[in-house]
BANU-144664 format. One record per residue: residue in three letters; x, y, z of N, C-alpha, C in turn; residue number from 1. Coordinates in pm, 1 decimal, always signed. Each point is the difference from the previous one (the first is absolute). Layout:
REM residues N
@res:ALA n_x:X n_y:Y n_z:Z ca_x:X ca_y:Y ca_z:Z c_x:X c_y:Y c_z:Z n:NUM
...
//
This chain:
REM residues 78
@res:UNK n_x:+15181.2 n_y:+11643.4 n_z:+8513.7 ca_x:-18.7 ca_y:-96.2 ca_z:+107.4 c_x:-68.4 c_y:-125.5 c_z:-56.0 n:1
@res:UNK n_x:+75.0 n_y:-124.9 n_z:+12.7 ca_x:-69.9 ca_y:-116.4 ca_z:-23.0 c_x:-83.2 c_y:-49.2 c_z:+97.0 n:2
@res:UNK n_x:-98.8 n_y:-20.2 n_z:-87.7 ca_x:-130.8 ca_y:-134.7 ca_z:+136.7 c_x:+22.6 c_y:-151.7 c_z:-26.3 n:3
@res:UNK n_x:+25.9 n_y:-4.1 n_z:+121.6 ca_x:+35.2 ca_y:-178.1 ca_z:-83.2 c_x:-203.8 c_y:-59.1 c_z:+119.0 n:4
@res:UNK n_x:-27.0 n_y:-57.7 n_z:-85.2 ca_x:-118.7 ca_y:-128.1 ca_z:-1.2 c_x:+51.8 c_y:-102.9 c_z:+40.3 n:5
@res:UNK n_x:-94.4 n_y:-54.4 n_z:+83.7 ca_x:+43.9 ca_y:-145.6 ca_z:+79.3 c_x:-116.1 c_y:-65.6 c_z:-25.0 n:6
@res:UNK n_x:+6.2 n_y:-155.4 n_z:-39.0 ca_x:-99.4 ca_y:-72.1 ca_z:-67.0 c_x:-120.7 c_y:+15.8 c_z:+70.4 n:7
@res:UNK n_x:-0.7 n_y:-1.5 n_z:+121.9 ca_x:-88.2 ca_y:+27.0 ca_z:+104.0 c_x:-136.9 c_y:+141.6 c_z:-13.5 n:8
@res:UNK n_x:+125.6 n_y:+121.7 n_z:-29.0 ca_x:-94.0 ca_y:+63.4 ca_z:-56.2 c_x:-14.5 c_y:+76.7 c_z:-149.0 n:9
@res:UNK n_x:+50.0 n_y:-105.1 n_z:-57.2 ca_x:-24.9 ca_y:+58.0 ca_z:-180.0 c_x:-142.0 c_y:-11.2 c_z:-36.7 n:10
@res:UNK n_x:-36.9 n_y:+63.5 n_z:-73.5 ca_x:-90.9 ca_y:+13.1 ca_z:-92.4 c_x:-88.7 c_y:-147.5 c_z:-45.7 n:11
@res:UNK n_x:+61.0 n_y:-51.6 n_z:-50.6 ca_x:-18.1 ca_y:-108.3 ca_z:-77.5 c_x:-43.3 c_y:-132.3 c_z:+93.5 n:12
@res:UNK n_x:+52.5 n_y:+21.0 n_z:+128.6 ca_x:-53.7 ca_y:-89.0 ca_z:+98.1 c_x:-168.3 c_y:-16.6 c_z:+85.4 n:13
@res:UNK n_x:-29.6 n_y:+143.7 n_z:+26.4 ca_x:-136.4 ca_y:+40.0 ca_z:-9.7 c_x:-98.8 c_y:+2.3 c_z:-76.7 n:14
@res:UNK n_x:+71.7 n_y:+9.5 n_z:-153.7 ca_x:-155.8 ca_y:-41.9 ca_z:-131.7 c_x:-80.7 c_y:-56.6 c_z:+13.1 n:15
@res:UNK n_x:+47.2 n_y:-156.9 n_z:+44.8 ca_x:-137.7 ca_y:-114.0 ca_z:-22.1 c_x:-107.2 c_y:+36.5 c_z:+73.4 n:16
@res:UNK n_x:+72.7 n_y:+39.4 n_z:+159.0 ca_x:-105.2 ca_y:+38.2 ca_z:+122.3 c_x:-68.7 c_y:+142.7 c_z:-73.0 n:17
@res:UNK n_x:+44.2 n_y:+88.8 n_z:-64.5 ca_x:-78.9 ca_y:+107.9 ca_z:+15.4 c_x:-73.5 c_y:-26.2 c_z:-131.8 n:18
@res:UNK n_x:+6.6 n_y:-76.7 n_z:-100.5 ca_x:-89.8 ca_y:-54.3 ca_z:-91.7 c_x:-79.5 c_y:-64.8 c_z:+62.1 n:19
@res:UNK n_x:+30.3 n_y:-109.2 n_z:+60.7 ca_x:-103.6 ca_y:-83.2 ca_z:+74.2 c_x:-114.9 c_y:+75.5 c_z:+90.8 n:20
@res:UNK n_x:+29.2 n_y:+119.9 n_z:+113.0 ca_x:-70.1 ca_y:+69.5 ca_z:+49.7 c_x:-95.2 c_y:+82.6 c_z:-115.9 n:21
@res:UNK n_x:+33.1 n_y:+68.3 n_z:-98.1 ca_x:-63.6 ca_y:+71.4 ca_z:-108.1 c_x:-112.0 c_y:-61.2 c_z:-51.8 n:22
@res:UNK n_x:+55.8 n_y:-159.3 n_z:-41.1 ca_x:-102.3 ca_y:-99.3 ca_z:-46.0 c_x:-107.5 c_y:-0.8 c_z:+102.6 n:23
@res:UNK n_x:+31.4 n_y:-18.2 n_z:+118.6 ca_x:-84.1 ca_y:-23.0 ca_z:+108.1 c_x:-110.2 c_y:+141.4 c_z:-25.8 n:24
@res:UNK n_x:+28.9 n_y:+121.4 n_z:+51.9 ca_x:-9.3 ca_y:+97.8 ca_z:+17.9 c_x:-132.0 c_y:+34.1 c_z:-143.8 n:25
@res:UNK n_x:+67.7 n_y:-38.3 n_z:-66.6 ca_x:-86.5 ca_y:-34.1 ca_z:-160.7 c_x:-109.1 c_y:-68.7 c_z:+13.3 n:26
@res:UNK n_x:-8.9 n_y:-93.4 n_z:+75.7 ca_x:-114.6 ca_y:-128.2 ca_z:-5.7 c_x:-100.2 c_y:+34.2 c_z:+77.5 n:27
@res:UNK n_x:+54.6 n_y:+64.8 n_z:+152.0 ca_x:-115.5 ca_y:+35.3 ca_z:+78.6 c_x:-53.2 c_y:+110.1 c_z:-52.7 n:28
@res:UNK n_x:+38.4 n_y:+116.0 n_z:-101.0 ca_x:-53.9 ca_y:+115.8 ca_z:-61.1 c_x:-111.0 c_y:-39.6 c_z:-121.2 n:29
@res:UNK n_x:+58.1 n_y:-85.9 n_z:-55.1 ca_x:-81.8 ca_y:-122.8 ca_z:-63.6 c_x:-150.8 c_y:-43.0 c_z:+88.9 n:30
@res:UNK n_x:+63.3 n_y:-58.3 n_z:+114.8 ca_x:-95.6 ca_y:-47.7 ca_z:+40.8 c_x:-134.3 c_y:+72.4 c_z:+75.8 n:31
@res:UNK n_x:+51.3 n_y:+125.2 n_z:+76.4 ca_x:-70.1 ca_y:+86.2 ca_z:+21.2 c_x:-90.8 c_y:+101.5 c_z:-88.1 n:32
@res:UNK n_x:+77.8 n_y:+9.4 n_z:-127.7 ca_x:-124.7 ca_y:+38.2 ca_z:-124.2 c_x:-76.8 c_y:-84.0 c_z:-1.7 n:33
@res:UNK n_x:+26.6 n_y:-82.0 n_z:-13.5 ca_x:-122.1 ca_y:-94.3 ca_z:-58.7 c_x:-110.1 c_y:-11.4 c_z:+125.9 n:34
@res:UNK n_x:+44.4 n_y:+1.0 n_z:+134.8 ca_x:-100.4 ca_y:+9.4 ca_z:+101.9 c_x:-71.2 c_y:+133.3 c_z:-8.0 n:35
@res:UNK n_x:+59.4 n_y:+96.4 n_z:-32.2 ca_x:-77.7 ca_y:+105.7 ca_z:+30.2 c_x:-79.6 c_y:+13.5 c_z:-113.7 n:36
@res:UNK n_x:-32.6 n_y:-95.7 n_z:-114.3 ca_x:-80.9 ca_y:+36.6 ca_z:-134.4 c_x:-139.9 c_y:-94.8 c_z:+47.0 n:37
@res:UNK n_x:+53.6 n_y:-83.7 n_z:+60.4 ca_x:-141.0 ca_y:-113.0 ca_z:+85.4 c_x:-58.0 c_y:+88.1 c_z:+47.3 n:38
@res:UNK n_x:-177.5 n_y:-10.2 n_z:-52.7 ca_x:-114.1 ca_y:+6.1 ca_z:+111.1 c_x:-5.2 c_y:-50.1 c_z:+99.0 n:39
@res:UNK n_x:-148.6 n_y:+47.2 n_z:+120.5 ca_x:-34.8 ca_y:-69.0 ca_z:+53.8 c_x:-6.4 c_y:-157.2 c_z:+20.8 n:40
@res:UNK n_x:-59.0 n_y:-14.7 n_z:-107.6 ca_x:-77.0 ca_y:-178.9 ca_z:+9.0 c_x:+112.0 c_y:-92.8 c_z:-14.7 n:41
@res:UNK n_x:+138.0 n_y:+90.9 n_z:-96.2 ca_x:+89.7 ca_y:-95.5 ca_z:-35.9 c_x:+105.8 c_y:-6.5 c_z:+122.7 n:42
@res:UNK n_x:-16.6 n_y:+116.3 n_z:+115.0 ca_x:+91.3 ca_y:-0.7 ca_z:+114.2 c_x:-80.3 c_y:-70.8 c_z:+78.1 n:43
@res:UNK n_x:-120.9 n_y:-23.4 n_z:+25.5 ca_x:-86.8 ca_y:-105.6 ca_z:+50.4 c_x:+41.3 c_y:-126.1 c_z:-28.0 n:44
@res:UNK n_x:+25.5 n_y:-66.4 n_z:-98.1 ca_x:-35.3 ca_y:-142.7 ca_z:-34.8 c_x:+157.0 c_y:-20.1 c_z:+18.0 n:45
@res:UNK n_x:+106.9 n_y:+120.2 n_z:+25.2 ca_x:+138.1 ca_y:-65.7 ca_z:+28.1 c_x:+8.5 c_y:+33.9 c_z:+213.3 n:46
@res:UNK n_x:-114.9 n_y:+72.8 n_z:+50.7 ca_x:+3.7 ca_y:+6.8 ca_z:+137.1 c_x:+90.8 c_y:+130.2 c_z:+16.6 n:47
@res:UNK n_x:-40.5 n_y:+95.7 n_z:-55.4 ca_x:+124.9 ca_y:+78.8 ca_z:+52.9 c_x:-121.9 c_y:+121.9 c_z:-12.9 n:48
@res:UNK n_x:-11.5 n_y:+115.6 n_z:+98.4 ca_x:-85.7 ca_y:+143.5 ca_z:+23.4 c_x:+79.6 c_y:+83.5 c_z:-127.9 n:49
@res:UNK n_x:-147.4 n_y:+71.2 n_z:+6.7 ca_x:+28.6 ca_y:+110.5 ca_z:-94.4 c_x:+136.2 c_y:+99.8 c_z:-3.6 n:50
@res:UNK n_x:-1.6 n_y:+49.2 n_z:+190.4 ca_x:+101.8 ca_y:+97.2 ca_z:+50.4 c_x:+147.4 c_y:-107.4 c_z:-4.8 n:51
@res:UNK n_x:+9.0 n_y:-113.9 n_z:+10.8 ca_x:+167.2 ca_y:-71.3 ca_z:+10.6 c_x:+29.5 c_y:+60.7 c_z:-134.3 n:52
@res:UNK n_x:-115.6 n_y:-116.0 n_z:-78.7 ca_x:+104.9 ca_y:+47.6 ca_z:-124.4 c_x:+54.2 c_y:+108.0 c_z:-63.4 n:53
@res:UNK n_x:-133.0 n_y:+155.0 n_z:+61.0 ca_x:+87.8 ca_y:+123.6 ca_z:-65.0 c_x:+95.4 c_y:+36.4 c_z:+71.9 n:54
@res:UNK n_x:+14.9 n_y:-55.6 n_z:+121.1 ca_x:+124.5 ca_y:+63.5 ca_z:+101.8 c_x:+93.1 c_y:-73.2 c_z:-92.0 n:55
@res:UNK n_x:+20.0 n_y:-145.9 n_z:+16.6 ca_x:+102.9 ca_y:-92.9 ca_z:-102.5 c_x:+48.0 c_y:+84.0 c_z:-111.3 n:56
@res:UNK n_x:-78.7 n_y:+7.3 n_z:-70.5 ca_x:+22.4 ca_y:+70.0 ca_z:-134.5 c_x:+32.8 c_y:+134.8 c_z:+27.5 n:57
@res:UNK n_x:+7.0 n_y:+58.9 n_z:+49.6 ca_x:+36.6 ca_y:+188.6 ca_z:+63.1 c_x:+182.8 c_y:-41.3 c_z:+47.8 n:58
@res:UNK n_x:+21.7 n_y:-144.3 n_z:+4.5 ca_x:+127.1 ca_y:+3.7 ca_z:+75.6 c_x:+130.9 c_y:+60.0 c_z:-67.4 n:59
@res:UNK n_x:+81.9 n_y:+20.9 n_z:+42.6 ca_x:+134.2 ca_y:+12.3 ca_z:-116.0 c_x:+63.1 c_y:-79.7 c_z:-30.2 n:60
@res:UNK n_x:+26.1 n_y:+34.4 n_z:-136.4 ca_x:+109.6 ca_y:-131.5 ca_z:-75.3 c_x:+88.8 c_y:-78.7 c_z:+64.2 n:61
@res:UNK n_x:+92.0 n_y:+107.5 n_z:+63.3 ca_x:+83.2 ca_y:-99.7 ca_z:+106.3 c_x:-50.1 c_y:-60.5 c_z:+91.4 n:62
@res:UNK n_x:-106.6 n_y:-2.6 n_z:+52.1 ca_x:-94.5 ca_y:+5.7 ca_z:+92.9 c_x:-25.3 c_y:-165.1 c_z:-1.8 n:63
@res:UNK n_x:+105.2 n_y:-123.8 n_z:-9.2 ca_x:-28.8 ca_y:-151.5 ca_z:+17.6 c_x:-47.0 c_y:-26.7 c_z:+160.8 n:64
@res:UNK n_x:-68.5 n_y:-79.5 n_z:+21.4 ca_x:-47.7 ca_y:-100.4 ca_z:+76.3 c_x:+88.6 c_y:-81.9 c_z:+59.4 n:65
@res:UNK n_x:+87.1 n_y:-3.1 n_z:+163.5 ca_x:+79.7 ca_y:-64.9 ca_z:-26.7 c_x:+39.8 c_y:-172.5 c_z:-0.9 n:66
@res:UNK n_x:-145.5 n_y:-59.6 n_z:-14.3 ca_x:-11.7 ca_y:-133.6 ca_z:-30.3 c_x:+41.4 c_y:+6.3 c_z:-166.6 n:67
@res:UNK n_x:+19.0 n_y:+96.1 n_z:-75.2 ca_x:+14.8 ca_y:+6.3 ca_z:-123.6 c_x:+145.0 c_y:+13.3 c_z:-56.9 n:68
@res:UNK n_x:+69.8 n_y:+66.7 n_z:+61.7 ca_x:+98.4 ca_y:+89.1 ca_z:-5.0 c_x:+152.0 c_y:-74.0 c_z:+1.1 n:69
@res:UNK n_x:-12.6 n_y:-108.6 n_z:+92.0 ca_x:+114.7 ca_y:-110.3 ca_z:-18.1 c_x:+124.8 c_y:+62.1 c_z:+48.9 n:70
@res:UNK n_x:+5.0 n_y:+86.9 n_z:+106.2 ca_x:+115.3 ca_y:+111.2 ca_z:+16.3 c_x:+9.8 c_y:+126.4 c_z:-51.3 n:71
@res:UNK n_x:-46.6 n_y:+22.9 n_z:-91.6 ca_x:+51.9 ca_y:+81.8 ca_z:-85.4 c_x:-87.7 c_y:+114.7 c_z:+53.3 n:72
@res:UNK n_x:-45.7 n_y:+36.1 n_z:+85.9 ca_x:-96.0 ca_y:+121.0 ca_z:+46.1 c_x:+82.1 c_y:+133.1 c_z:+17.9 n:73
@res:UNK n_x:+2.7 n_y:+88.3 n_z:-100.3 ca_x:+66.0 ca_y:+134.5 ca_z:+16.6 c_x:+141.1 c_y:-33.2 c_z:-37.5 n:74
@res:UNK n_x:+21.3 n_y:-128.4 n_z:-88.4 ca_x:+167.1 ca_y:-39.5 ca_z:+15.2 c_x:+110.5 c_y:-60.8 c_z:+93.9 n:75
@res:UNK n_x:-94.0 n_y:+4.2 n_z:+129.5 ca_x:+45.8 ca_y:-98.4 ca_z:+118.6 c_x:-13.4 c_y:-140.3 c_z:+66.1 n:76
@res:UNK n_x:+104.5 n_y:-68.7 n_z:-40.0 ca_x:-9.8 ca_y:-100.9 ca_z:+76.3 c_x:-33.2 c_y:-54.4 c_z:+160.7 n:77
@res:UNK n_x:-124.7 n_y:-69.0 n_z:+22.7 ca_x:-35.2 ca_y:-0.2 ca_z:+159.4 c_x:+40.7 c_y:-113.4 c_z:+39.3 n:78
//
């Protein structure tokens, strides 16, 4: 049995977006280490409580913000 692919949904059409989400996905994991290695004084002088930032940092990878996310939240366009 042949599958025929339609440009619409090949492979090769989805890459950039699911690279682009990965990158994303990458940056806030990025960014959430680095919050959760801050002390006190240094989550002080940026205004942010002790408890945000470990909740923040406890989040999951996929887990974007969706002021962050640019669509791409779970792979769906809104």
């Amino acid at each position: 049995m042949e599958t025929v692919i339609t440009r619409k949904y090949a492979p090769g059409a989805t890459r950039p977006r699911l690279l682009k989400r990965i990158r994303l996905w990458l940056d806030v994991w990025s960014e959430r280490r680095t919050l959760e290695r801050l002390d006190q004084r240094m989550l002080a002088d940026i205004g942010i409580e002790e408890y945000s930032a470990r909740r923040e940092a406890a989040r999951p990878l996929w887990d974007v913000p969706a002021a962050r996310d640019g669509g791409l939240r779970y792979g769906l366009d809104r």
